[in-house]
Steps between C-alpha positions, in 0.01 A plus 500: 500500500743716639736628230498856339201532276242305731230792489590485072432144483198466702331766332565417169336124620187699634479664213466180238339281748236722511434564210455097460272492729307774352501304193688735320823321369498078569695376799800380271533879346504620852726269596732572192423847539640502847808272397606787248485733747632364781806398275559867388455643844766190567738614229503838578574463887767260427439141479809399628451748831137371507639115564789609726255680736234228447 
């Protein structure tokens, strides 16, 4: 990815994934874990700037 935030997104992914692996959440919490984030780092960088850039 290369749009504002990158660094923010992939460490909020590292974050949940491994805790799934771990076994510490399920892989669909992770996943949905990550979704919520990733929208509110989304939303608060501008979503509309985030697609014009993407």
């Amino acid at each position: 990815m290369r749009i504002p935030g990158t660094p923010e997104y992939w460490e909020i992914w590292d974050i949940h994934l491994s805790e799934a692996i771990t076994g510490q959440i399920s892989p669909q919490e992770a996943l949905d874990r990550t979704a919520k984030a990733w929208e509110a780092i989304t939303d608060r960088l501008g979503r509309e700037s985030q697609l014009k850039i993407y």
